[in-house]
N, C-alpha and C positions, 0 to 999 in steps of 0.2 A: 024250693030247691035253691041251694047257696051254690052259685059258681065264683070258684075264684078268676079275675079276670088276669089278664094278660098285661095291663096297661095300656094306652095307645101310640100307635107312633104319628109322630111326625109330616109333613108336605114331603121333608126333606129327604125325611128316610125314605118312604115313600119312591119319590123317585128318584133314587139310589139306586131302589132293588131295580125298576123297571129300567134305569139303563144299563143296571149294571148284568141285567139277562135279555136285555134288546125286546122287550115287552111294554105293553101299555094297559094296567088293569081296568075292566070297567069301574066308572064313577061311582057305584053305588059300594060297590068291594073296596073302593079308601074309603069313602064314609064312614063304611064297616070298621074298617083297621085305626081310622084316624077317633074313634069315639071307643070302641071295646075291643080289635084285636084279638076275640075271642078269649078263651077261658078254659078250663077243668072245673067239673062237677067235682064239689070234694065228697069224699069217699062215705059220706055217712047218706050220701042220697044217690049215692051210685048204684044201677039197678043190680044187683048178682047173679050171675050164673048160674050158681047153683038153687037158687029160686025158682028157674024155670022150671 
C-alpha cells in the first residue's frame, strides 16, 4: 500500500499548536507527527465502495 505522507513537523511547530489551543499532546502523538504526521492512501489502493 503507497501512502503519501504528510511530512513532519517540527518541536517548534509542535508547540505552537499546543499553546497556541492551551493543550499538551501526549509524547508518543509528537513522535507520531514529528517522524510521519500522517498521510493519504493514494487512490489506486484506496478500498471502494462500491466493491462492497
Amino acid at each position: 500500500m503507497k501512502i503519501n505522507g504528510f511530512g513532519s513537523l517540527s518541536d517548534e511547530h509542535i508547540e505552537e499548536i499546543e499553546s497556541r489551543y492551551a493543550l499538551s499532546l501526549p509524547e508518543d502523538y509528537k513522535t507520531f507527527l514529528k517522524e510521519t504526521n500522517g498521510g493519504i492512501v493514494t487512490e489506486e489502493h484506496a478500498l471502494k465502495i462500491s466493491s462492497i
